[in-house]
N, CA and C atoms as an extended XYZ file, in Angstrom:
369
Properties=species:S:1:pos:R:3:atomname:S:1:resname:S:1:resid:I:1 pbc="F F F"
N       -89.970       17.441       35.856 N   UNK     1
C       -90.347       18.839       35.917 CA  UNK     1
C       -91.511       18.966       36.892 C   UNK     1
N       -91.699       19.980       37.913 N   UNK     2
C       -92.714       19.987       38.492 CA  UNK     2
C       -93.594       21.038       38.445 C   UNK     2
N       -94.956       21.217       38.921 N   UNK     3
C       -95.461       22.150       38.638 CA  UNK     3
C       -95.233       23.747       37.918 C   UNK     3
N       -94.234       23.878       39.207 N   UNK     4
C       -93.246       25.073       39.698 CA  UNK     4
C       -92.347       25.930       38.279 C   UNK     4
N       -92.647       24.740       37.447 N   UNK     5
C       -91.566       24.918       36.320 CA  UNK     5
C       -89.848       24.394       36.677 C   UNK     5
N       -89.845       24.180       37.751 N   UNK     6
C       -88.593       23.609       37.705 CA  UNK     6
C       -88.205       21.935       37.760 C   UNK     6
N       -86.593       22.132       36.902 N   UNK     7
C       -86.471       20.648       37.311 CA  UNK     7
C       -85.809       20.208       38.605 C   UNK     7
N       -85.751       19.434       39.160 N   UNK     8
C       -85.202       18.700       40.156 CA  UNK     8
C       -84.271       17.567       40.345 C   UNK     8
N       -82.912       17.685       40.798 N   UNK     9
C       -82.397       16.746       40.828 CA  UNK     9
C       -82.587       15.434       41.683 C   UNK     9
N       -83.209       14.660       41.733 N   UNK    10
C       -83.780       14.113       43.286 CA  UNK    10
C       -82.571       13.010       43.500 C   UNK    10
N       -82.095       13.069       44.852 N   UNK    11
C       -81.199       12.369       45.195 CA  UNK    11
C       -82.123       10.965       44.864 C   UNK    11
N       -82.690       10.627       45.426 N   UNK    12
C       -83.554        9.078       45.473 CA  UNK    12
C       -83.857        8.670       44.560 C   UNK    12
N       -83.582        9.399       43.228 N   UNK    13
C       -84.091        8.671       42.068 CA  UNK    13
C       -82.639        8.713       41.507 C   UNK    13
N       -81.698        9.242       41.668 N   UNK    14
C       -80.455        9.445       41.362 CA  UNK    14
C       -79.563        7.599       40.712 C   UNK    14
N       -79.117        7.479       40.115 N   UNK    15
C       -78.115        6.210       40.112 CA  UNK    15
C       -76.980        6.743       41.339 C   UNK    15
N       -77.182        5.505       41.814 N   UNK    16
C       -75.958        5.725       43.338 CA  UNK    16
C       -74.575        6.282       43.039 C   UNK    16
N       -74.047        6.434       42.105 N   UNK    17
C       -72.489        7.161       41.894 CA  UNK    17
C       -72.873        8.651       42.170 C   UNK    17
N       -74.023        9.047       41.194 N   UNK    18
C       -74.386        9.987       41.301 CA  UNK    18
C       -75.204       10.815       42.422 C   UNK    18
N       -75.571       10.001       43.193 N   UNK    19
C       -76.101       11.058       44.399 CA  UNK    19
C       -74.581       11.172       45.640 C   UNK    19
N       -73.453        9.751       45.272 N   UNK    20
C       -72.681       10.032       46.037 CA  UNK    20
C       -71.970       10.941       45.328 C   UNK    20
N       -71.812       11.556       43.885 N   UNK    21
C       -71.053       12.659       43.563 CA  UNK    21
C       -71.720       13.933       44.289 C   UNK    21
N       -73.288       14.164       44.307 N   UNK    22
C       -73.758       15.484       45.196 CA  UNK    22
C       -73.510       15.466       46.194 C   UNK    22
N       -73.473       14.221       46.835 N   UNK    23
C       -73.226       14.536       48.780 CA  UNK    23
C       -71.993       15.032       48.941 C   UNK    23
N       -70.882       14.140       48.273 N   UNK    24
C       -69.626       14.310       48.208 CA  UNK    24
C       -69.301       16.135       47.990 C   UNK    24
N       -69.618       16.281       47.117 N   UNK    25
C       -69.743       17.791       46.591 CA  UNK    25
C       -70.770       18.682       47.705 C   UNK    25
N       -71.012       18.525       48.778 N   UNK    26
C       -71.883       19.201       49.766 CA  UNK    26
C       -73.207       19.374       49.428 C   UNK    26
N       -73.527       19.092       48.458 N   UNK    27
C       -74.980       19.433       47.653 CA  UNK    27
C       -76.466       18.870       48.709 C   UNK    27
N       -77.307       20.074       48.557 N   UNK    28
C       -78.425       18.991       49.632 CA  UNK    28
C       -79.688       19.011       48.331 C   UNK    28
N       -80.083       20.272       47.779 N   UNK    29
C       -80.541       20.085       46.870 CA  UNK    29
C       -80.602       21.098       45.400 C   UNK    29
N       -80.893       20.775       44.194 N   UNK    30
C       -80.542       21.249       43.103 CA  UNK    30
C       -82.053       21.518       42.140 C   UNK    30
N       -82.208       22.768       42.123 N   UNK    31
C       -83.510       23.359       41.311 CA  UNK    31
C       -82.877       23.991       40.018 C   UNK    31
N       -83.500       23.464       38.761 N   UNK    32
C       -83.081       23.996       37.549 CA  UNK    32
C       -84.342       24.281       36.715 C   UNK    32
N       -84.008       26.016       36.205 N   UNK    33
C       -84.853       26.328       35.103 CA  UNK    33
C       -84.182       26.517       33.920 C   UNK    33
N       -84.649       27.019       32.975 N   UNK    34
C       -83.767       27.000       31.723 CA  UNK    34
C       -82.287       28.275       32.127 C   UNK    34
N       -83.034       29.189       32.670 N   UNK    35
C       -82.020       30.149       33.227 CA  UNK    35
C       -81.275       30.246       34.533 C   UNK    35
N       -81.857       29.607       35.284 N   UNK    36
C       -81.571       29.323       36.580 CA  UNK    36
C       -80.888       28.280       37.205 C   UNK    36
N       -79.920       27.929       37.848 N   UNK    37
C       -79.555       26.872       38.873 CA  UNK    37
C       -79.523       27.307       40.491 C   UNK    37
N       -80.704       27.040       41.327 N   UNK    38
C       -80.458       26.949       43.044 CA  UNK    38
C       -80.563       26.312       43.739 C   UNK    38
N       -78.781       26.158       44.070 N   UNK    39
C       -78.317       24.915       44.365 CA  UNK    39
C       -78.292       25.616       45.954 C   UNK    39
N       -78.259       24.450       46.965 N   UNK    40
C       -78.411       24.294       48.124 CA  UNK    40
C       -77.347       23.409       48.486 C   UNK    40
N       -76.570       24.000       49.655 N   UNK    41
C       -75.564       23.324       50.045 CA  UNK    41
C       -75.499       22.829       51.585 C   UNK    41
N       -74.707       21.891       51.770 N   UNK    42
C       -74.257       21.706       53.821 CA  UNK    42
C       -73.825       21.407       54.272 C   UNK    42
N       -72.948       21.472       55.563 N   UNK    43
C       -71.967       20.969       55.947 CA  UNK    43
C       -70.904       22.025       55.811 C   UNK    43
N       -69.964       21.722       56.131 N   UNK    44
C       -68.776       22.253       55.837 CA  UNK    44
C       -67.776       21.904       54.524 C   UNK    44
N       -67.327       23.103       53.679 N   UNK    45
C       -67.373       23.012       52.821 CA  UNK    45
C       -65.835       23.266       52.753 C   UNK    45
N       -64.699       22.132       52.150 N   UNK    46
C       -63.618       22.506       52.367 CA  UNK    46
C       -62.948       22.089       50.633 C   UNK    46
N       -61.455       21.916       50.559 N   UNK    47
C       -61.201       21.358       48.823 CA  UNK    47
C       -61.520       20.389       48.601 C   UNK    47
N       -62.005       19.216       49.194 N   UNK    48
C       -62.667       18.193       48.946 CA  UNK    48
C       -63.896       18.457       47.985 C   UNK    48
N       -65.356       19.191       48.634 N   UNK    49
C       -66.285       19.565       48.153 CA  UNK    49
C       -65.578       20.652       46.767 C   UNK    49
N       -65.064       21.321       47.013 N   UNK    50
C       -65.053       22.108       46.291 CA  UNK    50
C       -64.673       21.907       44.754 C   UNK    50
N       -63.774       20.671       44.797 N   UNK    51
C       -63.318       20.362       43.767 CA  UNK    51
C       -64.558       19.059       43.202 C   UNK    51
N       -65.360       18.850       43.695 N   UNK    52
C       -66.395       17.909       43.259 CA  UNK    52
C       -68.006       19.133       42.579 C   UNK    52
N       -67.937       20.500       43.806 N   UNK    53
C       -68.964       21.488       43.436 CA  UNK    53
C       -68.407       21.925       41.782 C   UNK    53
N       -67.191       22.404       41.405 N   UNK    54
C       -66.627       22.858       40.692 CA  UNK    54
C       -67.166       21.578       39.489 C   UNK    54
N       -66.421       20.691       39.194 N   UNK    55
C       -67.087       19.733       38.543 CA  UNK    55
C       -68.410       19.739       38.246 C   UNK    55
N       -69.335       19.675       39.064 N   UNK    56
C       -71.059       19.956       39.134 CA  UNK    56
C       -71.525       20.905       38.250 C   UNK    56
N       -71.207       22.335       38.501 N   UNK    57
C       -71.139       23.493       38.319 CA  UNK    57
C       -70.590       23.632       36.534 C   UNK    57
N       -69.646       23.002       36.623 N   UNK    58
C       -69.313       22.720       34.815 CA  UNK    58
C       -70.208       22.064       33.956 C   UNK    58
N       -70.261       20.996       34.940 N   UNK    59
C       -71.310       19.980       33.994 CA  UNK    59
C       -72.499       20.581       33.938 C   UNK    59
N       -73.328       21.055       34.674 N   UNK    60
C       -74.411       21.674       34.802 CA  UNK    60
C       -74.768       22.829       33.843 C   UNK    60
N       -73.370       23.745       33.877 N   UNK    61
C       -73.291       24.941       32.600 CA  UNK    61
C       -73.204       23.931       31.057 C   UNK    61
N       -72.826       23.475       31.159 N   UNK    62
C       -72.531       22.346       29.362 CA  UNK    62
C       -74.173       21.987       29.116 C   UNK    62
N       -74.404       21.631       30.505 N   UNK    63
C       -75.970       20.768       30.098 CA  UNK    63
C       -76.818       21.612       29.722 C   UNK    63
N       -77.498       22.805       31.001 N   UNK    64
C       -78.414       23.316       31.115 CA  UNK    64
C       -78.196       24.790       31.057 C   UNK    64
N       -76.128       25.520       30.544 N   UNK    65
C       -76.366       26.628       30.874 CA  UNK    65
C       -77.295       27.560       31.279 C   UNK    65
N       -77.231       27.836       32.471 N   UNK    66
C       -77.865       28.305       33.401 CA  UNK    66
C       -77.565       29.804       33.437 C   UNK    66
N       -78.115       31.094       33.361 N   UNK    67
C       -77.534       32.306       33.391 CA  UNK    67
C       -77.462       33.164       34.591 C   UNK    67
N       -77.717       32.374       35.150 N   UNK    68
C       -77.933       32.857       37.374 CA  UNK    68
C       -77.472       30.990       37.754 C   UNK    68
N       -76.681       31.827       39.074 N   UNK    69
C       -76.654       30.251       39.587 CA  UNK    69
C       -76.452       31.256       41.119 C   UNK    69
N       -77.659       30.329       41.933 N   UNK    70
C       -77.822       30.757       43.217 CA  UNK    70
C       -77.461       29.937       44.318 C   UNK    70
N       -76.874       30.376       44.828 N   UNK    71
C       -76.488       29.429       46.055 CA  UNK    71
C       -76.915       29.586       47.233 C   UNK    71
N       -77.621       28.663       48.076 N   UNK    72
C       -78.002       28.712       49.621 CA  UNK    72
C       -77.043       28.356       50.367 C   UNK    72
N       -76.469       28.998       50.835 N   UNK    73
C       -75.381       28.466       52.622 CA  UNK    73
C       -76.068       28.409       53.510 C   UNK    73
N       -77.062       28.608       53.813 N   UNK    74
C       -77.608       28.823       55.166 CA  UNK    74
C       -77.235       27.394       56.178 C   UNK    74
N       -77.151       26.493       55.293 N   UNK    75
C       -76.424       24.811       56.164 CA  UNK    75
C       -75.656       24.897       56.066 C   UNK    75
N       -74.786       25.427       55.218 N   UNK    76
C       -73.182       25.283       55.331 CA  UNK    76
C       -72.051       25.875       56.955 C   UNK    76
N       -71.780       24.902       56.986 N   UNK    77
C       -71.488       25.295       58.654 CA  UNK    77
C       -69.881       26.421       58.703 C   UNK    77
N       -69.086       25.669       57.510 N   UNK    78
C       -67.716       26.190       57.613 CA  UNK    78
C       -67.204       26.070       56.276 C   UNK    78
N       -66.626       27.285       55.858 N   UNK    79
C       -65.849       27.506       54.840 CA  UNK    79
C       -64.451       27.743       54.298 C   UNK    79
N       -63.431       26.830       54.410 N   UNK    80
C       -62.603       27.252       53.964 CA  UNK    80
C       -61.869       28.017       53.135 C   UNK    80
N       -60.965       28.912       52.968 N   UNK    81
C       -60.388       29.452       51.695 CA  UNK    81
C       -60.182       28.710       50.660 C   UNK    81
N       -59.530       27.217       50.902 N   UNK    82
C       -59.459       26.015       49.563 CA  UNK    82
C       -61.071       25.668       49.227 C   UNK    82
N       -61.834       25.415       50.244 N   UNK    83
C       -62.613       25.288       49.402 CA  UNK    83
C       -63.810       26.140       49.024 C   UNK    83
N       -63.421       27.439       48.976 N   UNK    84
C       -64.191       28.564       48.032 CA  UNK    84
C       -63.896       28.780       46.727 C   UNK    84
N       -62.957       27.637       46.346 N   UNK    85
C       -62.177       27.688       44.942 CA  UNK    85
C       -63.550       27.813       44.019 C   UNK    85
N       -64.506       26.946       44.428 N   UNK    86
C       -65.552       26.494       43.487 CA  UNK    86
C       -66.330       28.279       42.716 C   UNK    86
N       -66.357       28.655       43.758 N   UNK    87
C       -66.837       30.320       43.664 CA  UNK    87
C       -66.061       30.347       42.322 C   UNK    87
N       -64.742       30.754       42.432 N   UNK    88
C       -64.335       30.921       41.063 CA  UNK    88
C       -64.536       30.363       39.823 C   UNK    88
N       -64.394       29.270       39.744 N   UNK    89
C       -65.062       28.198       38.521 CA  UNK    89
C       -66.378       28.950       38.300 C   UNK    89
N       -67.269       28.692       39.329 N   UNK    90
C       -68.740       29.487       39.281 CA  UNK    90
C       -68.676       30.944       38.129 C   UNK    90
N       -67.997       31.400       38.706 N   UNK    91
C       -67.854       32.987       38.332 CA  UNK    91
C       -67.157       33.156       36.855 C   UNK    91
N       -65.826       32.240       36.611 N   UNK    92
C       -65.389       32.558       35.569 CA  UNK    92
C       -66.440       32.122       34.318 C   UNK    92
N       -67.057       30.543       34.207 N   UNK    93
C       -67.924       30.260       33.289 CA  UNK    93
C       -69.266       31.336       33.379 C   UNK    93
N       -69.697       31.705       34.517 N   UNK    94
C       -71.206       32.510       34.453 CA  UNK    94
C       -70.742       34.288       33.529 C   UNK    94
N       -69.042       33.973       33.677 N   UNK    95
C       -68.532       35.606       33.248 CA  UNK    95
C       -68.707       35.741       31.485 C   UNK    95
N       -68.536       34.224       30.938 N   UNK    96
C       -68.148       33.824       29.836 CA  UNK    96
C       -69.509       33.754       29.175 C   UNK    96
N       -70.741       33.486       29.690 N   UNK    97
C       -72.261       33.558       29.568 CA  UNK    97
C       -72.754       34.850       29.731 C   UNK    97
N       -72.127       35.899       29.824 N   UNK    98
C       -73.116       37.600       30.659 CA  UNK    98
C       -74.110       37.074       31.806 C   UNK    98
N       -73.693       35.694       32.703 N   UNK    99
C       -74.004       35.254       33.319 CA  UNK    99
C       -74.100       36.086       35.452 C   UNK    99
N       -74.358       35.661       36.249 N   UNK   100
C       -74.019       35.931       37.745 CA  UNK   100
C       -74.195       34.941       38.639 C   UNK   100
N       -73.852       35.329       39.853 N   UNK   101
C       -73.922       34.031       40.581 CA  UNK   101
C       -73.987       34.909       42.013 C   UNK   101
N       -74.626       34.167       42.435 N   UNK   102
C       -75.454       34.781       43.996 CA  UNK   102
C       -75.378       34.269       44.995 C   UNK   102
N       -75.212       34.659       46.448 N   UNK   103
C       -74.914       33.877       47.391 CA  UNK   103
C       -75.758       34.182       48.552 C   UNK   103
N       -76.897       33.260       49.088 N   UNK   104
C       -77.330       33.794       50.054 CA  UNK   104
C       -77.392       32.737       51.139 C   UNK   104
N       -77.754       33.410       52.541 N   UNK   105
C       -77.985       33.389       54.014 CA  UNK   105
C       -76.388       32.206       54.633 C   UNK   105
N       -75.333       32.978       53.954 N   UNK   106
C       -73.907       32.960       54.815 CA  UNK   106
C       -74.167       33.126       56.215 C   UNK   106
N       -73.841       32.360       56.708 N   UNK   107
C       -72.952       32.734       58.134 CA  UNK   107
C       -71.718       33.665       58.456 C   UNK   107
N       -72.129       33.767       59.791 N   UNK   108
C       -70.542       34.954       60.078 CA  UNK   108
C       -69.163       34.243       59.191 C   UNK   108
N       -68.550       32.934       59.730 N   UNK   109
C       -67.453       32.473       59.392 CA  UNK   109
C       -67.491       32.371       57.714 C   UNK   109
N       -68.570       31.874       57.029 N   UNK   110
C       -68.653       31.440       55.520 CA  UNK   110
C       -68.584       33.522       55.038 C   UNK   110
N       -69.537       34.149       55.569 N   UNK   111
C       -69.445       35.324       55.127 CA  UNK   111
C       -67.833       36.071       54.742 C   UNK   111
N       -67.583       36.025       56.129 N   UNK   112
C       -65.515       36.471       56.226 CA  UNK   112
C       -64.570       35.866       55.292 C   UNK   112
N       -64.959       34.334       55.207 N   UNK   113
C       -63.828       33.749       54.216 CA  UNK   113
C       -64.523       34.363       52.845 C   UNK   113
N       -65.492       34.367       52.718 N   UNK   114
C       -66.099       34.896       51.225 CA  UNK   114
C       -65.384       36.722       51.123 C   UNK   114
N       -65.666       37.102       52.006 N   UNK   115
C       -65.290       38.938       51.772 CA  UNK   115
C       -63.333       38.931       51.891 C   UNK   115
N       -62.946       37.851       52.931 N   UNK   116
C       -61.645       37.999       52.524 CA  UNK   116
C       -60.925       37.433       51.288 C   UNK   116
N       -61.994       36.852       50.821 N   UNK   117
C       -61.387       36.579       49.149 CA  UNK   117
C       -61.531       37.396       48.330 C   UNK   117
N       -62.153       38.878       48.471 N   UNK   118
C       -62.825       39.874       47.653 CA  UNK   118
C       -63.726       39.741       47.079 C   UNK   118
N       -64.721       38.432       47.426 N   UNK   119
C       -66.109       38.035       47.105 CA  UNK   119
C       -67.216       38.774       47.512 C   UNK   119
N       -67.111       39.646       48.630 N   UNK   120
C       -67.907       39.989       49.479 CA  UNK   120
C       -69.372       40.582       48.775 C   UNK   120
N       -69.059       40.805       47.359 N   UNK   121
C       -70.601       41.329       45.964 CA  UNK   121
C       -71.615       40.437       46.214 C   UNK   121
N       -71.024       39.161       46.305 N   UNK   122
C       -71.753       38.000       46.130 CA  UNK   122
C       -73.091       37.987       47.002 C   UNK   122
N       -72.417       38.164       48.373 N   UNK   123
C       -73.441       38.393       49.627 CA  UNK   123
C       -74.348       39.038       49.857 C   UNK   123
């Protein structure tokens, strides 16, 4: 826990399966309060990641249900439609909590695939 009140996932202190499950999953870094998860992502984000974010995102609600979960794109370079699946997972468990989920500093391309999924609230 740090000052800040939040916890931190730190890759470097991580057991090695587990920081290769965040990289794998696009993850750069992960801030948790009792209500909060803002997670930070990068790279390009396709069903690979998505199906590893999705996973994350579960486990994370079981552990620490979180009642906001915020997301940074601003690194995320490219977004596929497969892998925006995770959005949904996101959304259906945060729906099941009176939960939300937030998306900020998209890019043009991550923005479009997000609004042509009818995500576009998020932004």
């Amino acid at each position: 826990m740090t000052d800040t009140g939040h916890s931190r996932y730190e890759p470097a202190v991580l057991h090695p399966l587990a920081r290769l499950r965040l990289r794998r999953a696009g993850v750069k870094d992960v801030r948790l309060t009792p209500n909060r998860a803002m997670v930070t992502l990068e790279g390009p984000i396709d069903s690979q990641q998505s199906d590893a974010l999705s996973a994350l995102l579960r486990q994370w609600g079981q552990e620490h249900g979180p009642r906001e979960v915020v997301l940074d794109l601003t690194a995320v370079k490219s977004l596929t439609t497969e892998g925006a699946g995770f959005f949904f997972t996101a959304l259906y468990a945060l729906r099941r909590s009176d939960g939300r989920l937030t998306v900020r500093g998209a890019n043009r391309q991550v923005a479009a695939t997000i609004t042509r999924l009818g995500l576009a609230p998020l932004t």
